[in-house]
matplotlib code that plots the C-alpha trace (Angstrom):
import matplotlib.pyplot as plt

x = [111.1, 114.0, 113.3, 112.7, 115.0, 112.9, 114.9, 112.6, 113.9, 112.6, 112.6, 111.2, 112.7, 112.2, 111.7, 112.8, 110.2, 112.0, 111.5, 107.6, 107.3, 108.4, 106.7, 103.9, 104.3, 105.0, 101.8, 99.9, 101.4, 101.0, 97.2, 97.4, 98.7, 96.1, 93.1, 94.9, 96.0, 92.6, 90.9, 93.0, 92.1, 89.0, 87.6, 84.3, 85.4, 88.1, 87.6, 89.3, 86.1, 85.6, 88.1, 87.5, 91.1, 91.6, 88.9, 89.0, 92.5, 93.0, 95.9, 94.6, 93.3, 94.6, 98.1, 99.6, 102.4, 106.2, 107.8, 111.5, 112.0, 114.5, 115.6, 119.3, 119.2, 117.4, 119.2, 122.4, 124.8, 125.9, 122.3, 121.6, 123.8, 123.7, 119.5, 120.3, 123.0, 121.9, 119.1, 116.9, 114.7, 111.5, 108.6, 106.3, 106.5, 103.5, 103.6, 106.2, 105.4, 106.9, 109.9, 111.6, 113.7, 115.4, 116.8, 118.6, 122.2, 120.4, 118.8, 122.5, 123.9, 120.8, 121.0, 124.8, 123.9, 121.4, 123.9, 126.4, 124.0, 122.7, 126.4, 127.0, 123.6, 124.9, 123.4, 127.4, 126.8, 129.7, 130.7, 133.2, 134.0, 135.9, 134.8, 133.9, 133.0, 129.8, 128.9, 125.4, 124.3, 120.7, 120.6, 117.7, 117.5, 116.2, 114.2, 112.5, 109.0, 106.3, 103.8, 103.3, 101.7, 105.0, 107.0, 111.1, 113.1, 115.7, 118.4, 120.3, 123.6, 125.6, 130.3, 132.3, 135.4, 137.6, 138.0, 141.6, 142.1, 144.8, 142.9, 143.6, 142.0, 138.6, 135.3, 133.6, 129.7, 128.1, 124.4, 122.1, 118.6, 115.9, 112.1, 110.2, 106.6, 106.7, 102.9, 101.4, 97.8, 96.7, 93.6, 95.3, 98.3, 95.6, 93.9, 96.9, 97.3, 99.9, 102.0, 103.0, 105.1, 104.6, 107.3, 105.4, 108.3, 111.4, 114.5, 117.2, 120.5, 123.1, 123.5, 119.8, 121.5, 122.3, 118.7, 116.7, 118.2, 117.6, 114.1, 113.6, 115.5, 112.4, 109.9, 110.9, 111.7, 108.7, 106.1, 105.3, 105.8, 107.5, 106.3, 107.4, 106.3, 105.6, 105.5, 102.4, 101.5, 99.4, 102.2, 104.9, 102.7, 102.6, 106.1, 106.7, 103.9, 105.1, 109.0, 108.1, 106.4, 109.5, 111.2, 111.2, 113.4, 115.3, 116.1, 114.6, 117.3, 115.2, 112.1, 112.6, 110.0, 110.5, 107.0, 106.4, 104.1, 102.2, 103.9, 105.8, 108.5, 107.0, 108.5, 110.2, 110.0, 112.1, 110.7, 113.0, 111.2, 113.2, 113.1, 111.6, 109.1, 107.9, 107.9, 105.9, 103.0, 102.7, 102.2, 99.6, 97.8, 98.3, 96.4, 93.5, 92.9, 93.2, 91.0, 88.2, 88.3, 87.9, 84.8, 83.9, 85.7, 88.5, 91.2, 93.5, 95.3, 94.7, 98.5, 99.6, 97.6, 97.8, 95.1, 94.7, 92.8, 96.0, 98.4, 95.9, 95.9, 99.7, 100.1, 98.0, 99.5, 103.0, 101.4, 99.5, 102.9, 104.4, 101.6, 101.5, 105.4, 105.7, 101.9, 102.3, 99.8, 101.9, 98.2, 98.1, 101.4, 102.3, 104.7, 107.8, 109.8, 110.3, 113.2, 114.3, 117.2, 115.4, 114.9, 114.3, 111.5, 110.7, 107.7, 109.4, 110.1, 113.5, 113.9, 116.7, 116.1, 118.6, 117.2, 117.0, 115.1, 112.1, 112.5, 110.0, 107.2, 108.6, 109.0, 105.2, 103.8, 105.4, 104.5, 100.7, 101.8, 103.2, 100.1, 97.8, 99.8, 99.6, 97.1, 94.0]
y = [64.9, 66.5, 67.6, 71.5, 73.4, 75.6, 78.8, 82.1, 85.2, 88.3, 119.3, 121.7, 123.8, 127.1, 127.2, 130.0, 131.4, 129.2, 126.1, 126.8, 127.4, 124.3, 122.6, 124.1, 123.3, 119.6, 119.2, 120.4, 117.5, 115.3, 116.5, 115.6, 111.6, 110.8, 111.4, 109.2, 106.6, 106.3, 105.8, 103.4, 101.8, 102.2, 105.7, 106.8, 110.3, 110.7, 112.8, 110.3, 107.9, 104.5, 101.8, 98.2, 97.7, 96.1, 96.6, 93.3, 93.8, 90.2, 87.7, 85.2, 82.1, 80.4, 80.6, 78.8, 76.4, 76.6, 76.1, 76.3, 79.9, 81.3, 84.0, 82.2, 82.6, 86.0, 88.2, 89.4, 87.2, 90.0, 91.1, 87.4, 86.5, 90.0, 89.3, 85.7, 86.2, 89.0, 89.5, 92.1, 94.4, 94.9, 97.7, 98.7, 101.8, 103.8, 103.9, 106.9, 109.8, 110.7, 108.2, 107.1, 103.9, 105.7, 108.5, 106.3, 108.0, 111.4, 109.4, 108.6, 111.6, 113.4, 110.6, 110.9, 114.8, 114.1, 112.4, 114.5, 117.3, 115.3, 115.0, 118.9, 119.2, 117.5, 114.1, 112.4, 109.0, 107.4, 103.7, 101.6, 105.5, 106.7, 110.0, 108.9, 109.8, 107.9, 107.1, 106.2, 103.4, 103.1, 99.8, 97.9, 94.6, 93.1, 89.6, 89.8, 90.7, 88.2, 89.9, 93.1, 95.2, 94.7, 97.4, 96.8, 96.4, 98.6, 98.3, 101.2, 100.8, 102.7, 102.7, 104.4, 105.5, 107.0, 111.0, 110.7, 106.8, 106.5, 107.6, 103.8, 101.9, 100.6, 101.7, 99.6, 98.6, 99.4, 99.7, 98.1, 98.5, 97.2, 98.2, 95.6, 94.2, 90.3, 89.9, 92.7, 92.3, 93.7, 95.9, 97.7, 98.6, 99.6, 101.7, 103.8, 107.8, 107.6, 109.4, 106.8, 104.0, 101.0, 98.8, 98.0, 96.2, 97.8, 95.6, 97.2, 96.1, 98.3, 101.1, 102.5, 105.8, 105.8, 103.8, 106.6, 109.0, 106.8, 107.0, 110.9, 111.4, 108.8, 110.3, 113.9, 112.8, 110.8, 112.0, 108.3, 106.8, 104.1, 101.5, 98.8, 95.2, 93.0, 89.1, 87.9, 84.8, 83.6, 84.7, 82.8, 79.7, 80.2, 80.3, 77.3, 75.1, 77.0, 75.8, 72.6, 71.7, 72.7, 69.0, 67.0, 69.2, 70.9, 69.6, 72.1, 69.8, 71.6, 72.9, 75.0, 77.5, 79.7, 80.4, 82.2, 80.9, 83.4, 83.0, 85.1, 85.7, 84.8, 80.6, 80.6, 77.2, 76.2, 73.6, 71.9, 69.3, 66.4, 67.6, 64.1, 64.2, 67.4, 66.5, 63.1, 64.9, 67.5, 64.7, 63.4, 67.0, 67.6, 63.7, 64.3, 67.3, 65.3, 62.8, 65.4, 67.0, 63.2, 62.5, 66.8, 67.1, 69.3, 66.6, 69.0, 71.5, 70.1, 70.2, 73.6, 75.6, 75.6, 76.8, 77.9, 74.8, 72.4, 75.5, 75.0, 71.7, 70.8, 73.3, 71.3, 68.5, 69.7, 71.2, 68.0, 66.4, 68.5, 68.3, 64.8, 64.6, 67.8, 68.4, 72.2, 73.7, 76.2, 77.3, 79.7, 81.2, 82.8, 82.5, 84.3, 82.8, 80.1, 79.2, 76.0, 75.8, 77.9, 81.0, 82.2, 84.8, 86.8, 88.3, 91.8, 91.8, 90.6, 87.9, 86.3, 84.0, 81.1, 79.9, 81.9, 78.9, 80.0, 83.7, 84.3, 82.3, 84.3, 87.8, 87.3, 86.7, 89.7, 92.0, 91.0, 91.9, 94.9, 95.9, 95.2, 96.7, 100.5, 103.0, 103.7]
z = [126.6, 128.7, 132.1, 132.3, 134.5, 137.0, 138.5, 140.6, 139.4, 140.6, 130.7, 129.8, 127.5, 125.9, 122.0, 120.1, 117.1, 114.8, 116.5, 117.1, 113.6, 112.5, 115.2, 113.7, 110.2, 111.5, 113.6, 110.4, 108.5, 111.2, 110.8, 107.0, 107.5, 110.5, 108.6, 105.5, 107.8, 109.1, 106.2, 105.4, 108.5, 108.0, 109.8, 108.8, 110.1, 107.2, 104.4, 102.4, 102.6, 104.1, 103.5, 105.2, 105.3, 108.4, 110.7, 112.1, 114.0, 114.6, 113.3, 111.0, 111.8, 109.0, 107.3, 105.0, 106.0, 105.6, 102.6, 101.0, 99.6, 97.0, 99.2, 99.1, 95.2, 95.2, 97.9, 98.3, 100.4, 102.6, 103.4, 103.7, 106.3, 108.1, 108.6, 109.9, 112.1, 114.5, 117.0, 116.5, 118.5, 116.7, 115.8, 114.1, 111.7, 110.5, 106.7, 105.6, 103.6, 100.3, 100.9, 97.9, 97.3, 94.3, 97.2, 99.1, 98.4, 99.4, 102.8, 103.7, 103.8, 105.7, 108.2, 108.7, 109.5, 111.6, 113.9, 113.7, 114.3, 117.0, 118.7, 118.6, 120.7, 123.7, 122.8, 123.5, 121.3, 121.5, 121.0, 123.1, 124.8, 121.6, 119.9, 116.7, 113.4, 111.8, 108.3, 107.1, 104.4, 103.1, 100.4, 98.2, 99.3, 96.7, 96.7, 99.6, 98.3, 97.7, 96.3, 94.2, 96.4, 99.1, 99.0, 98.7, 102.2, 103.1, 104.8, 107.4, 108.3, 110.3, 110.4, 112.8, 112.8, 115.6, 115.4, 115.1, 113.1, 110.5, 107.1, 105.5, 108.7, 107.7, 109.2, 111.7, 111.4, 115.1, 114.1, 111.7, 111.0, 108.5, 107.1, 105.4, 104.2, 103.2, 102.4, 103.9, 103.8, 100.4, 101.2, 103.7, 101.6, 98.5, 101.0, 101.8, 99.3, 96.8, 98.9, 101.7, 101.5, 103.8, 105.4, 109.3, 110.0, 111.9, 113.3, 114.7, 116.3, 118.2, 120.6, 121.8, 121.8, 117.7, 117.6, 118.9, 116.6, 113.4, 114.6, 115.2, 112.2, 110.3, 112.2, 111.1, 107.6, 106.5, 109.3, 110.7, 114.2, 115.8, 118.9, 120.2, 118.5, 121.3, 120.1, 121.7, 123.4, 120.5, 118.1, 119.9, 119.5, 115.9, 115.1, 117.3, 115.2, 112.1, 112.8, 114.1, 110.4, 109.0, 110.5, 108.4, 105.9, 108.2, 111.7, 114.6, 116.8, 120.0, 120.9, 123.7, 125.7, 128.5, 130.7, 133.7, 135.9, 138.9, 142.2, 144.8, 143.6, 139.8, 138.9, 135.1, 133.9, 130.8, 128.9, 126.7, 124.1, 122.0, 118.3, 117.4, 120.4, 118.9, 115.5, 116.2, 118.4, 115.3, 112.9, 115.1, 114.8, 111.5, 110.6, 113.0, 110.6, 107.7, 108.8, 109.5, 106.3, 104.3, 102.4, 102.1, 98.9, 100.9, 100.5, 97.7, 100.0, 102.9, 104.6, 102.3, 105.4, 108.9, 111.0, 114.8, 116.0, 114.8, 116.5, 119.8, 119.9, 119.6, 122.5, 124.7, 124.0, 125.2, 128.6, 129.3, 128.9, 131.2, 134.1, 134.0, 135.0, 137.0, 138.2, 137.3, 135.1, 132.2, 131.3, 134.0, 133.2, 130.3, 127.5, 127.0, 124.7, 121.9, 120.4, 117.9, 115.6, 112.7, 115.0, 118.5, 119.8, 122.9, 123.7, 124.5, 120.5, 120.7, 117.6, 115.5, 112.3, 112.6, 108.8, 105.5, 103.9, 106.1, 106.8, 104.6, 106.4, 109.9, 108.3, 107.1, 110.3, 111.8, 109.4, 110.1, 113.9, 112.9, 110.9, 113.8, 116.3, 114.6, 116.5, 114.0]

ax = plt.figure().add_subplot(projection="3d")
ax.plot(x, y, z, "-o")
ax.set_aspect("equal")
plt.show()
């Protein structure tokens, strides 16, 4: 295992009788989704019923393990490459009210509207300091879903073009954004009215100026609400066991973690493992569990699932490591980022998938994040 590398880093406004009235009319559909979405959450308050949904608000302990996935085959090269190549900020979106895949055309031009509309009211976006002119995409992309119940991604994509450009020269892309559900938990999304859609899962990448008006302009449109998807420490560990599995078929090359451990000013470690290191300590997880489960008939399926003791225990292994050369404990800290070949992931929702082969496995884990992190 490499040695880590250690550094200490330290109006109100009047409305006029128009606006209150449609303030008004918003609040009362605002009204309307809360007692749906909490009967889907399971509210006994609602006069929608009971649901038990998901009551339990708590990952799984359990998940199944990586595996190779047609994505490559099924989705659109462009899409493809756009979702893999590109960081994105992440949150979670409250399931949206009479949206409509087959209005995506209409979706475009309201959105390119909204921002010009929003321009015109003083809100200045600009990008690279040139006045520009925007145009808005909505697109299917189709392939991603996994099960029935998982509604079809979509993805947002926003071109500008200089106020006074040539009329051949080409648009340039300067904001991109996606909405998806990759095995969204299937009570949950049966428990939701007719009239809501659910994609939990929101990435965005570009200006935060053109992102916060592609949000209002959802939040006005479909009556839902956005906040911020924070990858928790339990999460992180996840997708480093998950990616880790992934080894033998495709090469992780690094395991790398950033922790922050308490001290004045706070210590970041950066912990930096050998790929084969990594891989070897996993095997030696993943046969203890075998050897458990022999001689209880539980043989068959054994390594398709991965569950939280294996995740717990190959963590412990890597800080023991590192206290026995460095004599500093990472339990007290806390983790704040992962990263391996197949991906990277920061606890303040920041996240880039390196691999398609495995987005799928990635994708479903954070929509169970995003599903738990909505208000009930």
């Amino acid at each position: 295992m490499n040695k880590p590398d250690m550094e200490r880093h330290h109006t109100s406004e009047t409305r006029t009788q128009r606006n209150n009235a449609v303030v008004q009319r918003r609040r009362r559909r605002s009204k309307s989704y809360r007692l749906s979405y909490r009967s889907g959450l399971g509210a006994t308050d609602s006069r929608l019923g009971w649901s038990p949904a998901l009551t339990a608000r708590r990952l799984n302990t359990s998940r199944k393990a990586p595996g190779l996935s047609n994505v490559t085959e099924a989705v659109d090269p462009g899409q493809l490459a756009l979702l893999v190549q590109t960081e994105w900020q992440l949150w979670y979106v409250t399931p949206l009210h009479q949206f409509r895949h087959t209005q995506l055309k209409s979706y475009s031009r309201q959105l390119s509207a909204f921002i010009a509309a929003g321009k015109q009211q003083g809100l200045g976006v600009e990008v690279e300091g040139l006045q520009t002119t925007f145009g808005v995409s909505f697109s299917l992309v189709q392939g991603m879903t996994q099960s029935d119940e998982d509604a079809e991604s979509v993805l947002v994509q926003i071109h500008s073009k200089p106020l006074f450009a040539r009329q051949d020269e080409p648009q340039k892309p300067v904001w991109s954004g996606w909405l998806t559900c990759i095995n969204g938990n299937p009570d949950y999304l049966h428990s939701l009215p007719k009239d809501f859609v659910c994609l939990p899962l929101f990435g965005c990448s570009g200006a935060d100026a053109l992102s916060a008006l592609v949000k209002s302009w959802f939040q006005q449109s479909f009556d839902c609400c956005f906040g911020p998807l924070e990858i928790s420490h339990t999460s992180l560990q996840w997708l480093m066991a998950l990616w880790t599995n992934c080894h033998a078929e495709s090469s992780i090359q690094h395991l790398k973690m950033i922790w922050t451990l308490p001290a004045a000013p706070p210590l970041q470690v950066t912990y930096t493992v050998d790929p084969e290191d990594a891989w070897e300590l996993w095997r030696s997880v993943r046969k203890e569990k075998k050897k458990g489960k022999r001689g209880g008939g539980e043989e068959a399926g054994v390594e398709n699932y991965i569950d939280i003791k294996e995740v717990t225990r190959f963590m412990q292994g890597l800080k023991s490591h590192f206290y026995r050369h460095f004599r500093l404990d990472l339990s007290a800290g806390s983790l704040n980022q992962v990263s391996t070949a197949l991906g990277s992931a920061k606890y303040s929702g920041r996240m880039k998938i390196s691999n398609s082969r495995y987005m799928i496995t990635t994708l479903t884990l954070l929509t169970e994040c995003a599903l738990l992190k909505m208000p009930i």
